[in-house]
C-alpha positions in Angstrom: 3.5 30.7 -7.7 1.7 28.6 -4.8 1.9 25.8 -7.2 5.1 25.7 -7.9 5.8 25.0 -4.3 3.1 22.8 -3.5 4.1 20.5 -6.4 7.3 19.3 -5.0 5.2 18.5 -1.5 2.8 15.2 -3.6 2.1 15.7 -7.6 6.2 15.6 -8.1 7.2 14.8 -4.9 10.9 14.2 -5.4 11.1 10.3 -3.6 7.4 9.1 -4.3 6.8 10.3 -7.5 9.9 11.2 -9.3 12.4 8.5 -7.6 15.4 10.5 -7.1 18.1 10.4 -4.8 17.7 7.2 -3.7 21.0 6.5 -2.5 20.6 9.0 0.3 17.1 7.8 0.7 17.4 4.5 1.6 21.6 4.9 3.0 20.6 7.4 5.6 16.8 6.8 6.8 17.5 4.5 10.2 16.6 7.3 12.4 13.6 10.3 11.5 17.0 12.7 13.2 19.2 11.3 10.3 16.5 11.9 7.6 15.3 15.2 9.0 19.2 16.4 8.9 19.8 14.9 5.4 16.4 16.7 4.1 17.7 20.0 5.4 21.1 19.9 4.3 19.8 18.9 0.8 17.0 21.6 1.2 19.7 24.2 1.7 21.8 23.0 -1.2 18.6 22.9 -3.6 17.2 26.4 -2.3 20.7 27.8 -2.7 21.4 27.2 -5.9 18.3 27.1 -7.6 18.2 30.8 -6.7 22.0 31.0 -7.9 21.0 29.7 -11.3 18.3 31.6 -11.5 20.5 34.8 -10.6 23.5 34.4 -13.4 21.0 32.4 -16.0 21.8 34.9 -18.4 25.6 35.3 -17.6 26.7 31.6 -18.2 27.1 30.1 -21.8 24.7 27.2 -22.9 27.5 25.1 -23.4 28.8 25.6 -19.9 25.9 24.8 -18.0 26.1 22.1 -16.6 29.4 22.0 -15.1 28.8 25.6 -14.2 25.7 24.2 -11.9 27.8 21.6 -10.8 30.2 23.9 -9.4 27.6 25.8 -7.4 26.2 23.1 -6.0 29.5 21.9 -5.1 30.3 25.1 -3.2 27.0 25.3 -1.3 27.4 21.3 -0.2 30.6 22.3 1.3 29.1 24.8 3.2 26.4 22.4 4.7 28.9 19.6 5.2 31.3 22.1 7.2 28.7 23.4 8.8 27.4 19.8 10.3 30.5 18.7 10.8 31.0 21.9 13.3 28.1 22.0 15.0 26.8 18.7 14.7 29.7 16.3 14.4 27.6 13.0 15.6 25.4 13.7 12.5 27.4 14.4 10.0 29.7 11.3 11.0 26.6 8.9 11.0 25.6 11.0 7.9 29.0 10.1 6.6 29.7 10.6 2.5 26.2 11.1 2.1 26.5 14.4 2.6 29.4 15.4 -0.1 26.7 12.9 -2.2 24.5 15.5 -2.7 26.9 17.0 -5.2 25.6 14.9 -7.5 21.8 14.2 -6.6 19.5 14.5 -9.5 16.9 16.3 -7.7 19.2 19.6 -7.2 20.6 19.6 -10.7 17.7 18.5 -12.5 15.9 21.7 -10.8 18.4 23.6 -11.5 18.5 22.5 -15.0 14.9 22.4 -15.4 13.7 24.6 -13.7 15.8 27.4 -12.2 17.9 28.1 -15.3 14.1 28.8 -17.2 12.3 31.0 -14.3 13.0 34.1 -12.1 14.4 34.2 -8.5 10.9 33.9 -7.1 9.4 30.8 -8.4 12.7 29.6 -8.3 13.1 29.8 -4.7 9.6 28.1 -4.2 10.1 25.3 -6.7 13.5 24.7 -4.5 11.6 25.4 -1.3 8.6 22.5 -2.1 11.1 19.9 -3.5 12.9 20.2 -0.6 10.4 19.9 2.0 8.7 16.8 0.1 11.7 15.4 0.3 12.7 16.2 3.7 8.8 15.0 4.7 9.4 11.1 3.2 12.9 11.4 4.7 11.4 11.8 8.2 8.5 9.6 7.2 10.4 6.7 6.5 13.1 7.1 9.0 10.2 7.5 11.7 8.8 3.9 10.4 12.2 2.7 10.4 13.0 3.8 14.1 10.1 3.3 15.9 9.7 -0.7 14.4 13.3 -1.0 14.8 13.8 0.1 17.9 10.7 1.8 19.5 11.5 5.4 19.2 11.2 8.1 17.2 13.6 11.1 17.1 14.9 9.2 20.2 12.1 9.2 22.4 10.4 6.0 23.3 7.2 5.1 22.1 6.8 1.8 22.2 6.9 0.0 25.9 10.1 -2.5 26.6 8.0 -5.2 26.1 8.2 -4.6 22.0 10.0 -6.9 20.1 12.6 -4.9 18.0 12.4 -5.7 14.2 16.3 -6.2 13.3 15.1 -5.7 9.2 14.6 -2.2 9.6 17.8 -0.9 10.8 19.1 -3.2 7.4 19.1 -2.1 3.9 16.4 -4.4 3.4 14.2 -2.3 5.6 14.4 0.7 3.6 13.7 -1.0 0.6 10.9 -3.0 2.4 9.4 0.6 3.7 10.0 2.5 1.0 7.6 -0.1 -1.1 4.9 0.6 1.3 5.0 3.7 1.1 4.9 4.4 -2.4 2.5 1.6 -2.7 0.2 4.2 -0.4 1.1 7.4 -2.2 -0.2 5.7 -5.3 -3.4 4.4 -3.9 -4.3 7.5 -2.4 -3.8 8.9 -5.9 -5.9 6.8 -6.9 -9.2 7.3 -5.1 -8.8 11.5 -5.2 -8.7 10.9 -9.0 -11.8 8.9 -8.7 
């Protein structure tokens, strides 16, 4: 059962390795606060209704599925978009409709389609769990690369002295795309030499 949460954290990590939910990815990843919030509010969503599915599996008709999971999804991205928007309203508005977005993000349906609809509460929860957190880890990741070259901090705090010449790319699209690269370019050469 270890495995099925420690999968989702590098061997299918849900960015580097699977390359899903991009749009939130590379739309929300200025700031390591702004990917940290997006990887817990999708974390909550995918840990919710993985262990939904995995609850009513037997209850819901194979031709219903789908739109079934949709609908639970829906309801638990609701929550987390009330929920920022009420207690952390400067978030969820810099967030903006990335948040209702996750509705439809492949990682949360594809688990629960894959996965949670096959497998019982437990490794359910820990599939969800480990997807989440890899995600939420690249989220942070690239939005601490993005922050600190683009304007010296990271979660807000300055690292880098006034002195440092702010890169203008990486609060563009074209520094999450430019970051992104590098980082998967990494993730697969450190593949690479532990398979060696």
């Amino acid at each position: 059962m270890i495995k099925d949460f420690i999968k989702g954290l590098w061997r299918e990590n849900p960015i580097l390795v699977q390359v899903l939910g991009m749009c939130p990815t590379l739309a929300v990843s200025t700031k390591a606060v702004f990917g940290f919030s997006m990887g817990l509010a999708t974390t909550f969503v995918l840990i919710s209704s993985s262990v939904t599915v995995a609850l009513i599996k037997k209850l819901v008709p194979h031709e219903v599925r789908i739109a079934t999971f949709t609908v639970i999804i829906a309801t638990f991205v609701t929550c987390a978009d009330y929920f920022l928007k009420a207690n952390f309203y400067s978030i969820s508005k810099a967030l903006g409709p990335y948040v209702p977005l996750i509705v439809v993000n492949c990682i949360i349906l594809g688990r629960a389609e894959v996965f949670a609809s096959k497998q019982n509460v437990a490794r359910s929860f820990l599939d969800a769990l480990g997807m989440g957190c890899g995600f939420t880890l690249v989220l942070i990741v690239l939005g601490s690369i993005r922050e600190l070259l683009g304007s010296g901090t990271i979660f807000n705090y300055a690292i880098l002295g006034k002195g440092f010449e702010h890169w203008v790319v990486m609060a563009l699209p074209a520094g999450a795309f430019i970051t992104l690269g590098f980082l998967v370019g990494l993730f697969n050469w450190i593949n690479q030499k532990w398979q060696r």
